[in-house]
C-alpha positions in Angstrom: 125.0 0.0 51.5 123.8 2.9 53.2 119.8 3.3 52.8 119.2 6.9 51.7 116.0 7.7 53.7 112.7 10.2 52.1 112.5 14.1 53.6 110.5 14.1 56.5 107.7 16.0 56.3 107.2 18.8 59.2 105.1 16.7 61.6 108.1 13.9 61.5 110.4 16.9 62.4 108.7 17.3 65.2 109.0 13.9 66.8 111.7 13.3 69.7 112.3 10.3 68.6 112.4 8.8 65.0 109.9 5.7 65.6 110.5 2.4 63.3 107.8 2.1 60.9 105.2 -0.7 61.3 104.2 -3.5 59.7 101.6 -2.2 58.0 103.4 0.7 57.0 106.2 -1.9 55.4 103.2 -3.8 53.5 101.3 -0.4 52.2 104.7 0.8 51.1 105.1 -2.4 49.4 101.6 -2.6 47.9 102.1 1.2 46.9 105.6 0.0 45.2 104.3 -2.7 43.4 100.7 -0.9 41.9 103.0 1.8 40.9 105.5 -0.6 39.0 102.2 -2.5 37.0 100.6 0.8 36.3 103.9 2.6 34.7 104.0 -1.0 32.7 100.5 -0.7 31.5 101.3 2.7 30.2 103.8 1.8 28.6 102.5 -1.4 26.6 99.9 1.5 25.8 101.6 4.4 24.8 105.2 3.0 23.4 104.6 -1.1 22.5 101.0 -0.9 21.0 101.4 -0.2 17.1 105.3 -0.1 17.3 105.8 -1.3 14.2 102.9 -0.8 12.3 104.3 3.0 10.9 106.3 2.6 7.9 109.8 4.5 7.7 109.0 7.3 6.0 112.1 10.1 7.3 115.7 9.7 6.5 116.9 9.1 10.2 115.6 5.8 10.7 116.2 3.4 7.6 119.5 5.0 7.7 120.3 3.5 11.2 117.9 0.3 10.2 120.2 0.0 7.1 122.9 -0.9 9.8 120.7 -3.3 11.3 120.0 -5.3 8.0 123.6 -5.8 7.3 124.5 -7.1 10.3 121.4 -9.6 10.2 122.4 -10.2 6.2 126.1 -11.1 6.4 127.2 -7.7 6.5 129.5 -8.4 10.0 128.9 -7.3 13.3 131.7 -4.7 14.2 131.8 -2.1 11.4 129.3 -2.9 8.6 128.3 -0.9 5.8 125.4 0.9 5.0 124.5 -0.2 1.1 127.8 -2.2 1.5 129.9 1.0 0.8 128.9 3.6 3.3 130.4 3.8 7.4 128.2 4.1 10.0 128.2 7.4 11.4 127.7 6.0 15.6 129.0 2.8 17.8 127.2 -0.3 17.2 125.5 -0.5 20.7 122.3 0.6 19.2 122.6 -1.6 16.1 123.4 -4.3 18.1 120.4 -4.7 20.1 118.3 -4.5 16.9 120.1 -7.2 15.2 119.4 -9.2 18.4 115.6 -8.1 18.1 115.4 -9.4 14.5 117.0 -12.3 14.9 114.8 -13.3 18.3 111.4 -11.8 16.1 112.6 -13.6 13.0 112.9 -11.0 10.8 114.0 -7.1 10.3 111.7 -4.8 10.2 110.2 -1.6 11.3 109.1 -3.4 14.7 112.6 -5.1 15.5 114.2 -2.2 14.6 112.4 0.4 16.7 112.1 -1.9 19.8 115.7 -1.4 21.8 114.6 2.2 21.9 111.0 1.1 23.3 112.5 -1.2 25.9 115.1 1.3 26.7 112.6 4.3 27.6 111.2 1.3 29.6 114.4 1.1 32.0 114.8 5.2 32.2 111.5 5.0 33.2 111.5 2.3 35.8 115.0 3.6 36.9 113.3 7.5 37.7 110.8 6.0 39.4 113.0 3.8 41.6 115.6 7.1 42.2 112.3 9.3 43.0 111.0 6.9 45.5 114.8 6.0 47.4 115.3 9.9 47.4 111.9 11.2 48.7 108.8 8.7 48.6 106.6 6.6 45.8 104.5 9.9 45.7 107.3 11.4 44.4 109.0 8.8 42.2 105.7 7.7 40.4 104.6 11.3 39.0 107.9 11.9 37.6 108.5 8.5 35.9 105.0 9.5 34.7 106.2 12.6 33.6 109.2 11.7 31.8 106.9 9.3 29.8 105.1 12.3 28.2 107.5 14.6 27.5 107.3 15.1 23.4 111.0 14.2 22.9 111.2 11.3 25.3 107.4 10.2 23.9 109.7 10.6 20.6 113.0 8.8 21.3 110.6 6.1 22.9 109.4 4.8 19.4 112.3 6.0 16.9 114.9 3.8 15.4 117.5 6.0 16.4 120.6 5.8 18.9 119.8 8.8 21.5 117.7 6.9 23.9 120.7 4.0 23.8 123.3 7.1 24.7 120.5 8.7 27.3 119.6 5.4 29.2 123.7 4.8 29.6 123.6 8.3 31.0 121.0 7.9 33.2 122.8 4.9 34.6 125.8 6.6 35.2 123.6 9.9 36.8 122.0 8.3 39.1 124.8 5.9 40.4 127.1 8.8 40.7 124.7 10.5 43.1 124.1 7.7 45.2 127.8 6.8 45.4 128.3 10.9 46.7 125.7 10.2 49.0 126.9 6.8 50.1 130.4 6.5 49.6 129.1 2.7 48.8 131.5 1.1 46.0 129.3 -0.9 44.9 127.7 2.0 43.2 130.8 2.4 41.2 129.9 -0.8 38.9 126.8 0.5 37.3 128.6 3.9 37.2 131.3 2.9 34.8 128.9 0.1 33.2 126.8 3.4 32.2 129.7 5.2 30.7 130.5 2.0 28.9 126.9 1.8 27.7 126.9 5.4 26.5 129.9 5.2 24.7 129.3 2.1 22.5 125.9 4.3 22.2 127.1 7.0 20.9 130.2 7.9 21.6 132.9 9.5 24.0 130.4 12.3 25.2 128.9 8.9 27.3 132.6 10.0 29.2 132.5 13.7 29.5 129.3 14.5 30.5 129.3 12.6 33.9 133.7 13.6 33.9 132.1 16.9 34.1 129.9 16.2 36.9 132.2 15.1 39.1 134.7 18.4 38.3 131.8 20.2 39.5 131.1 18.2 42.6 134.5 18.9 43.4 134.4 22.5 43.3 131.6 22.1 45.5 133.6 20.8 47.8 135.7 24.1 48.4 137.3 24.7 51.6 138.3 28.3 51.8 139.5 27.9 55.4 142.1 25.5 53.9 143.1 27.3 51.0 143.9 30.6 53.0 145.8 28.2 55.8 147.9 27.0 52.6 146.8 23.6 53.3 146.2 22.6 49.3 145.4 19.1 49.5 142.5 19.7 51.8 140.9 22.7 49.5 139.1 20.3 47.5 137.3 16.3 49.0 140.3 14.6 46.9 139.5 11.6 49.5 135.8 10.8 47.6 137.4 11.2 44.1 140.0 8.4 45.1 137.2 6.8 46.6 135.9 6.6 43.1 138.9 4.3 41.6 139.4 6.4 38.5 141.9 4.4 37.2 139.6 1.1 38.0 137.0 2.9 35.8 139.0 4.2 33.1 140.3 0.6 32.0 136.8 -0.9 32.7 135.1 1.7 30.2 138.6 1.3 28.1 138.0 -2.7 28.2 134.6 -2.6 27.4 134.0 0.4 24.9 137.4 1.0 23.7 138.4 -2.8 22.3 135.5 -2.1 19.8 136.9 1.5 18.6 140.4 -0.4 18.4 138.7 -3.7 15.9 136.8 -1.1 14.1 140.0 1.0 13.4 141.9 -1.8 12.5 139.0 -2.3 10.0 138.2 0.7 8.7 141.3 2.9 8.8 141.5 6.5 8.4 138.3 6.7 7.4 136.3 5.3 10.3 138.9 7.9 12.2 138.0 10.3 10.3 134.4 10.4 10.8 133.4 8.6 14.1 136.1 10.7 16.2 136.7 13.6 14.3 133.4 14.7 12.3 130.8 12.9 14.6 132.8 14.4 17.9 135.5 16.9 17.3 133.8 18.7 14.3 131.0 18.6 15.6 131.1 20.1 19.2 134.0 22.9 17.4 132.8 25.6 15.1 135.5 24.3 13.0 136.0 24.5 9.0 135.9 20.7 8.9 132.9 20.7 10.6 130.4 19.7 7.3 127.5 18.5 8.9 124.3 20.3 10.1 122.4 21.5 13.2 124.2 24.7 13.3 122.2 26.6 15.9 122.4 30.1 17.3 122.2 30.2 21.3 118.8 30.7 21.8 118.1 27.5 20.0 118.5 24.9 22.6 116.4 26.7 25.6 113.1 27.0 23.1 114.0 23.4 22.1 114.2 21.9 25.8 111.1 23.9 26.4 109.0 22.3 23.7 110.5 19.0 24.1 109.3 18.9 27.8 105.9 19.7 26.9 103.5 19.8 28.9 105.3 19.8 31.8 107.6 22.7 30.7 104.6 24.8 31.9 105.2 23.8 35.5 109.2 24.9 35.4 108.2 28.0 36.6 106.6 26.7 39.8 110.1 24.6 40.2 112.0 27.5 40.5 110.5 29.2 42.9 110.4 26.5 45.1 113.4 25.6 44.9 114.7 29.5 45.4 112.3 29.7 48.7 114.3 26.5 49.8 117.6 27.2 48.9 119.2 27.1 52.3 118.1 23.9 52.7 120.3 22.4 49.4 123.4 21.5 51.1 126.3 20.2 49.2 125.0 16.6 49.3 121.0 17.3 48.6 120.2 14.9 45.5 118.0 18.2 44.6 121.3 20.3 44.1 122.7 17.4 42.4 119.9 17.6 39.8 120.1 21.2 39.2 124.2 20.2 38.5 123.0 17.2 36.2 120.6 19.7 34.0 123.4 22.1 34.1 126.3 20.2 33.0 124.3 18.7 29.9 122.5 21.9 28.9 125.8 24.0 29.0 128.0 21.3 26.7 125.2 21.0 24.3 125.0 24.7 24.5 128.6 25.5 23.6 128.7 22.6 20.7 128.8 24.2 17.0 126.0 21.1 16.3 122.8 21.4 18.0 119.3 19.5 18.1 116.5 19.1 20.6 117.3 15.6 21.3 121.0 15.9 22.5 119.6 17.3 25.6 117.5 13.9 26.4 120.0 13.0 28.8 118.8 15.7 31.2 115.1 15.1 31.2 114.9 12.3 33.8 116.5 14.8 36.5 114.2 17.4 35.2 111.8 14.5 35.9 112.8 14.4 39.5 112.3 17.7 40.0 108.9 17.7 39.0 107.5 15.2 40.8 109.6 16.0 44.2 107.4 19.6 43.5 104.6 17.9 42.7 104.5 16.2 46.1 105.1 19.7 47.6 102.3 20.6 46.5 100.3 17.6 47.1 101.0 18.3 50.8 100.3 22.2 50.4 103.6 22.9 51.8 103.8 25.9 49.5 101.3 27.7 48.0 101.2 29.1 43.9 98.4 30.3 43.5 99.5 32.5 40.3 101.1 29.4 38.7 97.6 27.7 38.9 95.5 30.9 37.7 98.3 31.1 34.5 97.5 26.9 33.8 94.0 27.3 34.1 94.0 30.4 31.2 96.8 28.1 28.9 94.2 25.5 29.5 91.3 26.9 28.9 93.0 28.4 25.4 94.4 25.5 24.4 90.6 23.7 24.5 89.2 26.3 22.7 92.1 25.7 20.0 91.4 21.5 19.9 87.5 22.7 19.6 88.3 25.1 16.6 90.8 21.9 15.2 88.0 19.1 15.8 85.6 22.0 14.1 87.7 22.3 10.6 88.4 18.7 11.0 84.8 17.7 11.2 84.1 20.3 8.1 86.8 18.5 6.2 85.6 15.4 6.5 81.9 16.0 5.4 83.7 17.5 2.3 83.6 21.6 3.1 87.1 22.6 3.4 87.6 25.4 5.1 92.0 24.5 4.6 91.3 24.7 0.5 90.7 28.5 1.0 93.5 28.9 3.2 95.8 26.5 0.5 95.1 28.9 -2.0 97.3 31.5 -0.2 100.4 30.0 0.8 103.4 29.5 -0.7 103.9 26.1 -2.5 105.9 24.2 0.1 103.9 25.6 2.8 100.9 24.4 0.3 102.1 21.2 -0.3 102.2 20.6 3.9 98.4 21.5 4.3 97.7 19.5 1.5 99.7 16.4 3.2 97.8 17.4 6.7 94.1 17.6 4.6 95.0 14.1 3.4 95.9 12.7 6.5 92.2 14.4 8.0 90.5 12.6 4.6 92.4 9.2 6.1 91.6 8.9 9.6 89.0 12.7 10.4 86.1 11.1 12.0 88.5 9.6 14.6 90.7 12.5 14.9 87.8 14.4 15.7 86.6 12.3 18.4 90.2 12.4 19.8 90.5 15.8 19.6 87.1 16.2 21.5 88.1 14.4 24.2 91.4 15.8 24.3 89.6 19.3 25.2 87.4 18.1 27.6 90.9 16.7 29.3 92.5 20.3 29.5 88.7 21.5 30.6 89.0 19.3 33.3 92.7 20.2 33.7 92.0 23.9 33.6 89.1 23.5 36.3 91.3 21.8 38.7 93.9 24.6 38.2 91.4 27.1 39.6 90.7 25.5 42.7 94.9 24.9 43.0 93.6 21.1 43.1 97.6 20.0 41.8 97.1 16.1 42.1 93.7 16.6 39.7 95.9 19.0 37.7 97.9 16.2 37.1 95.6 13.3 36.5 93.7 15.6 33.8 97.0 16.9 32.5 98.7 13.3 31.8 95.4 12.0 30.5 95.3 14.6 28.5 98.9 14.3 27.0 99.0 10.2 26.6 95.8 10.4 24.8 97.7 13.4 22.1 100.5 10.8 22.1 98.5 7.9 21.4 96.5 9.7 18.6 99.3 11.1 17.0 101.0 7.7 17.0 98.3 5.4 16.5 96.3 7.3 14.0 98.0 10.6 12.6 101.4 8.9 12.0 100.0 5.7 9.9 98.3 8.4 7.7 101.0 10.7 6.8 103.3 7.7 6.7 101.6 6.3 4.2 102.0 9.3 2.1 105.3 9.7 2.8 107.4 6.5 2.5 108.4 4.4 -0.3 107.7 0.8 1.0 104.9 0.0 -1.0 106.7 1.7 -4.3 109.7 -0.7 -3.3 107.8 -3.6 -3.1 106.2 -3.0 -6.6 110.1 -2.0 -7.9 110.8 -5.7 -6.1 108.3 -7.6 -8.5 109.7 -6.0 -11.8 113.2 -6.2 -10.7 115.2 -9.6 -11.1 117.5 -9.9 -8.1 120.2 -10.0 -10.6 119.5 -7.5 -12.9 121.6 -4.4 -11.9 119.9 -1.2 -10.6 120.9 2.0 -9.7 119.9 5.6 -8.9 120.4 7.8 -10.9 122.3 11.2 -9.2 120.4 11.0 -6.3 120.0 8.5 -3.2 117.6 7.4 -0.7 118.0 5.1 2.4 114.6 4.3 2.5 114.3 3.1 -1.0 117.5 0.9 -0.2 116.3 -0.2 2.9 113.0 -1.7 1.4 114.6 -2.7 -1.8 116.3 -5.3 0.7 119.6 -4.8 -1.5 122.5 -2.8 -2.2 122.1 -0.1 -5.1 125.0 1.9 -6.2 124.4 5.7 -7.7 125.1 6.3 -11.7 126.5 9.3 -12.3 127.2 9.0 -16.2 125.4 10.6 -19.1 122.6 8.7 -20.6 124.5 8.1 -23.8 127.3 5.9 -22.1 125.9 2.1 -21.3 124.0 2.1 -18.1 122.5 -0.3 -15.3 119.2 -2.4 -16.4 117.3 -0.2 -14.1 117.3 3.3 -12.5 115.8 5.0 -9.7 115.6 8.9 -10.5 113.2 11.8 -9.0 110.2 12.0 -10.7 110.5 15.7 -11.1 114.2 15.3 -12.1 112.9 13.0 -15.0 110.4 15.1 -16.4 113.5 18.2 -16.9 115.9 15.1 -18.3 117.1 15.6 -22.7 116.0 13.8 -25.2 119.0 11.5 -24.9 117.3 10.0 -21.7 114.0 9.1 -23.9 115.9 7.1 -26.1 117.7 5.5 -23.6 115.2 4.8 -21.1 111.7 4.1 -20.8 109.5 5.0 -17.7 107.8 2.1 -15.8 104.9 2.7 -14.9 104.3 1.2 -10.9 101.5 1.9 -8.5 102.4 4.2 -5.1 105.1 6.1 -7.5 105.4 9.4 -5.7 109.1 11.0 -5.1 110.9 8.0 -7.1 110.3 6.4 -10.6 112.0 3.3 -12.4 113.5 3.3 -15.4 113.9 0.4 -17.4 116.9 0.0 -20.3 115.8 0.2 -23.5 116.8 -2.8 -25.7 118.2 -1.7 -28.4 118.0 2.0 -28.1 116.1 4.0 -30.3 117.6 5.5 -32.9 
């Protein structure tokens, strides 16, 4: 395999002759290799392993995917189980998978098992950024930008979420990076982890794990244009057709068809039409068409997804603008087979299908963010050698620094207020709108939980950006970047470590299940009652059917309703049913049968 050598800087230009590097070069390289690898896995065990499952589920996204988990691990089979016994998965198992393996090797399945193949996944995107950055350029590039990545919100996000995008984005990243090394190379053996990738991708999510890096290649071809040959009328040389058979297509198609494919096939021959139905045509078809059958959500205007990668690659969005300017003061330099053009096509190609798809969310763009990852560090290094000069990118940090620490100052301030009982919020409660009301009053319980901490957090979160802000000024990039990722992993942490815990616990109905659990016999029949909840069926740690029927025909032993709904239910309903009073009640009550009914 070809060895894909770093830029050479200017002074390396120069030489006559390319000297072989010595052995202490070798060893320092190595040492510099192997402190990079140990400090990336320290940060990790710090900012994605510590605490990973001590945060209840408390959304919707994740006991619904953890639901999928639990049957496999509870006899619910290993190819197309149903959530709550009735209900079809709505993505491939890969994700699943892995969990069910986690449980059984932890011993149990919970939050922790669960959440971990997304943890040890942003793990390998990591390492792998960090082993493209320093084969393409240098470990001074490749450690920044595996640093990077790390702290972006929605990777930082993905990292610790029971959910099935970083499964799809690490497949992705796999088959990314191994197509860019094969167009550098020509070396086949890249073309194993290539269509391993798209393999990986599709079991994670589905056959987007195909046309995203399909797509790529189109547009690698185009690159390859020869004019010349196209006005000689010599049409099999307009286009490199010799790299794409170089590529075994066919090879790849029935390797991705072997691997992925045979489990779509067992899982139509299971579920029928309706697996069809909603794995191929709502969860992909529907989905990227602004069709009629399309009755899902994430309907987004255009300007959606450009403010959403922007906030999900914060902090480091800030620096994009830096980016492109470099990269327009060196465009000459990106020929057809610079891994730097290749990145720009990566970003593009996911950006614009994500862009034209009727269904759009922040995270369906993760797939990009290790090139953008790339980027940022190779400019980083550029910087760190003072090749270029941005002088007005460092003067706009240093005033978004200095604001934002005068915003964290303010935020420790009311925090600190709040927590020695003067509320400063309560006045501003009293103004808002009830559901905008009810959020403060979640955020002034969370400060009453965990303030004195937060506002030590937040203190030293300012002094970071101080420090951050100060280096900015004296175009100091390498400080701007130590005070700048302290800064973020130490937000991260707090918000996972201490925020999260706190508004969990407000938030989810673990607890409330485990009371429902003591009163419940596991054979007594319970229901909801015109409503549903995964989380509630998660932690019940059974399945439970919905009861649609008036309260006068003969119900289930037990019901789950809304404790609003309850409270606006007829008489009927109190002679029917009797509330049961349980500690932690909150959005769900139980009702219990009444035996015999009054009246």
């Amino acid at each position: 395999m070809e060895t894909i050598a770093a830029e050479p800087t200017p002074d390396a230009r120069a030489q006559p002759v390319e000297q072989s590097p010595s052995i202490v070069q070798i060893g320092s390289g190595f040492v510099a290799v192997i402190g990079a690898t140990l400090l990336l896995l320290i940060a990790w065990l710090v900012l994605v392993s510590w605490g990973l499952g001590d945060v209840p589920f408390h959304t919707k996204g994740e006991p619904r995917e953890g639901l999928v988990v639990w049957e496999m691990t509870h006899g619910g089979g290993w190819i197309l189980p149903q959530r709550n016994g009735t209900e079809l998965p709505s993505k491939p198992p890969l994700f699943h998978w892995l969990g069910a393996l986690a449980s059984i090797a932890h011993g149990k399945t919970d939050e922790w098992s669960i959440r971990f193949p997304s943890a040890a996944l942003s793990l390998a995107g990591t390492f792998a950024v960090f082993a493209a950055g320093t084969a393409l350029r240098n470990v001074t590039t490749g450690l920044p930008a595996a640093l990077i990545l790390m702290t972006t919100f929605e990777w930082a996000r993905a990292s610790t979420n029971a959910r099935v995008d970083m499964t799809l984005t690490v497949g992705l990243e796999a088959a990314f990076l191994s197509l860019l090394f094969f167009w550098r190379t020509r070396s086949t053996t890249w073309l194993v982890p290539l269509y391993l990738g798209m393999s990986w991708a599709v079991l994670g999510k589905g056959p987007v794990g195909v046309a995203l890096p399909g797509l790529t290649v189109v547009v690698l071809l185009a690159l390859s244009w020869n004019g010349e040959a196209f006005r000689e009328r010599r049409y099999r040389a307009v286009f490199d057709w010799t790299c794409l058979r170089q590529m075994k297509p066919l090879h790849g198609a029935v390797a991705v068809i072997a691997i992925a494919g045979s489990w779509y096939v067992m899982a139509l021959l299971i579920g029928g039409w309706p697996f069809f139905r909603k794995q191929i045509l709502a969860e992909n078809v529907f989905t990227f068409l602004n069709n009629r059958h399309f009755d899902g959500g994430h309907r987004h205007g255009l300007f959606y997804q450009p403010l959403q990668l922007f906030l999900g690659l914060l902090p480091w969005s800030l620096l994009l603008p830096g980016l492109a300017v470099t990269l327009w003061q060196k465009r000459q330099e990106l020929g057809r087979n610079d891994w730097r053009l290749y990145m720009l096509i990566w970003i593009a190609v996911v950006f614009s299908f994500f862009e034209v798809a009727a269904s759009k969310r922040g995270v369906y763009l993760l797939s990009l963010y290790p090139a953008v990852a790339l980027l940022l560090g190779w400019w980083l290094d550029e910087q760190r050698r003072a090749i270029v000069s941005q002088r007005w990118l460092a003067g706009s940090l240093a005033i978004i620094a200095w604001t934002a620490t005068a915003v964290l100052l303010v935020t420790a301030v009311i925090v600190a207020l709040e927590c020695l009982g003067i509320s400063p919020l309560a006045l501003l409660q009293s103004r808002l709108k009830p559901k905008a009301a009810a959020g403060l009053e979640l955020g002034r319980t969370v400060i009453r939980a965990c303030g004195y901490r937060l506002t030590v957090l937040l203190t030293f979160a300012a002094i970071g950006l101080a420090l951050s802000a100060q280096a900015a000024r004296g175009s100091r990039w390498s400080n701007v970047f130590v005070a700048l990722w302290s800064t973020t992993a130490l937000a991260l942490l707090t918000t996972r470590i201490v925020v999260m815990p706190a508004a969990a616990h407000e938030l989810t109905l673990r607890d409330f299940m485990v009371h429902v659990r003591q009163v419940v016999e596991p054979t007594a029949e319970m229901s909801f009652y015109k409503t549903f909840d995964y989380q509630a069926v998660y932690y019940s740690q059974r399945h439970i059917p919905t009861h649609r029927d008036a309260w006068t025909a003969p119900g289930p032993r037990y019901l789950l309703i809304e404790s609003s709904a309850w409270k606006e239910q007829p008489a009927e309903a109190l002679s029917a049913y009797e509330h049961v009073p349980l500690a932690d009640e909150g959005k769900l009550i139980l009702l219990r049968r009444l035996s015999p009914p009054r009246g």
